[in-house]
Steps between C-alpha positions, in 0.01 A plus 500: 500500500839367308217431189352826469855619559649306199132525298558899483865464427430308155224742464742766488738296245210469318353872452889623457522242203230660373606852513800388367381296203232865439837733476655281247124486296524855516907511378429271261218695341650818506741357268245375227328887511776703296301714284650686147381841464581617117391865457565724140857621413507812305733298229300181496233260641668306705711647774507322777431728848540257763403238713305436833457216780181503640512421860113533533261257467727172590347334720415209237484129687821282447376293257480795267845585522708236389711489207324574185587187262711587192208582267447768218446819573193687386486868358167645546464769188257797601426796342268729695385871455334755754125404535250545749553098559831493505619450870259249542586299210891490587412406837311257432729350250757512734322299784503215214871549408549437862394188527754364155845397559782643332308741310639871372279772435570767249249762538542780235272815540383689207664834614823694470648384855327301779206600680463550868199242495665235337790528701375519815273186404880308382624590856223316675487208270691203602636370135742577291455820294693677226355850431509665224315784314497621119214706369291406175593659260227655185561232268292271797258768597134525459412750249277772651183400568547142408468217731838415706432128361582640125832445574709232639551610832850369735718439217809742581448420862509088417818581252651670824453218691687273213760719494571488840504102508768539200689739684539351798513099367655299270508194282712371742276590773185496437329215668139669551167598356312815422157521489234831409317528798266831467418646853116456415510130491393250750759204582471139575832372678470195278549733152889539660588159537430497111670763451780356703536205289496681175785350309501709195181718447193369679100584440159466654154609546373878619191576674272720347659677219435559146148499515490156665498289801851394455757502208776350400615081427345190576791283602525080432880368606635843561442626151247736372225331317263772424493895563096623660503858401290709263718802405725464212533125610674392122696825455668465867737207526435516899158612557552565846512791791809655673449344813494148301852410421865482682832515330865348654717754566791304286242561172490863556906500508497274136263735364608930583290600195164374750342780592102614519335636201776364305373197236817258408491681164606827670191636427252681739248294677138577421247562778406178691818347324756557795472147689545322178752709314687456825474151557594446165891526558504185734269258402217408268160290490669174486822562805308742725471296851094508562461520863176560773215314571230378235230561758586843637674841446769630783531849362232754469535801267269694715466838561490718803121711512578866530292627775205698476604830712179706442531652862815642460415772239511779794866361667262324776782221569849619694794529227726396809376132465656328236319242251644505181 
């Protein structure tokens, strides 16, 4: 009888441990879910609205929520417009930002302020976000009935997103790296420990783009040895996708005349120039930092199907129920 007695005592040590050690998982990660909502000022980009702790969602296990280790941040560029694909896109982009430590997202909307979707997408996403919103203006724009594709789509919105990081950072502090990352690619986790590491400008293969499997270097002792790509390959110092380079933040400090759609002559970029007009300002064949693997890609530049909605041509599905 004195066992049992003293058994259930430690038993109840035990489970109140527990409980304890739970309300200090979820403390903990409440404190490593601020969020940074950036909306449109009428005098500027860049106003910042507010901020937000996130008390859902924290029930993450205690080994998740110790100290992240003093390592570079990330800043996630992405420009996004209203599409039929949209929500689903950002979503699922966020679910991979999720899982990357230290990581910023600045999420700039092709619009004159922020939209109710992508906001109320931010406010459930557990990263990092910086919102902002700046229309495209004609100069960018698809003539009438011309493809979208016949001009260079995102390049205000990506500018935004630069102008931001110089706003808010300096030479002084700017230990970090941005990175393109279009809503309508697919990630490997891998692809952002090589962006991590980027010391100065880094590069490496994208899936299924230009017309091929993959494009971009072949890499031998962290240098590029070879560029696999079949448009403009000896006219583009960096044949290479968006999605296939990162820059350190410090570079973007040493260099303010950077931009997109900007060559280092001052001159405007031509079509399927941006990447390598861009990359230009930090690096060339011979410093760029060739990263990835030699035997596999770990970003996709896929894109999202739009659905066939044949059915609804009479209103047959409710309006109430929301999918884009």
């Amino acid at each position: 009888m004195m066992e049992n007695k003293f058994g259930t005592q430690w038993k109840l040590r035990f489970y109140a441990l527990v409980v304890g050690l739970l309300i200090v998982s979820n403390m903990t990660t409440f404190m490593f879910t601020t969020r940074v909502l950036v909306a449109q000022h009428p005098n500027g980009l860049h106003h910042l609205t507010g901020s937000l702790n996130d008390d859902q969602n924290v029930t993450k296990v205690l080994e998740e929520t110790t100290a992240i280790p003093d390592t570079k941040t990330i800043f996630v560029i992405t420009p996004t417009h209203s599409c039929v694909t949209q929500k689903i896109d950002l979503n699922s982009m966020c679910h991979t930002l999720m899982s990357v430590q230290k990581v910023i997202w600045i999420i700039i909307e092709d619009s004159q302020k922020p939209t109710d979707l992508v906001t109320k997408l931010i406010q459930r996403c557990n990263v990092e976000i910086v919102h902002l919103a700046i229309p495209t203006s004609s100069d960018y724009r698809a003539e009438k009935g011309k493809p979208a594709h016949s001009k260079s789509r995102g390049v205000e919105q990506r500018n935004a997103g630069l102008n931001w990081l110089r706003e808010n950072y300096s030479s002084h502090n700017c230990s970090g790296v941005f990175y393109f990352g279009d809503d309508d690619n697919k990630y490997d986790l891998r692809l952002f420990e090589d962006i991590h590491n980027t010391q100065i400008a880094s590069v490496w293969k994208v899936a299924w783009v230009g017309g091929l499997k993959w494009e971009g270097p072949t890499c031998q002792n962290g240098r590029a040895t070879s560029w696999h790509s079949v448009f403009e390959t000896e006219l583009r110092e960096f044949p290479l996708d968006m999605a296939g380079f990162a820059v350190h933040l410090c570079q973007l400090m040493k260099h303010p005349e950077a931009r997109i759609g900007v060559n280092i002559h001052g001159d405007r970029s031509k079509g399927g120039h941006l990447e390598t007009d861009f990359l230009q300002h930090f690096a060339n064949k011979s410093s760029v930092e060739c990263r990835g693997s030699e035997s596999e890609t770990y970003v996709w530049h896929s894109k999202t199907s739009s659905p066939s909605l044949y059915g609804e041509k009479n209103g047959h599905s409710s309006k109430s129920v929301e999918t884009r």
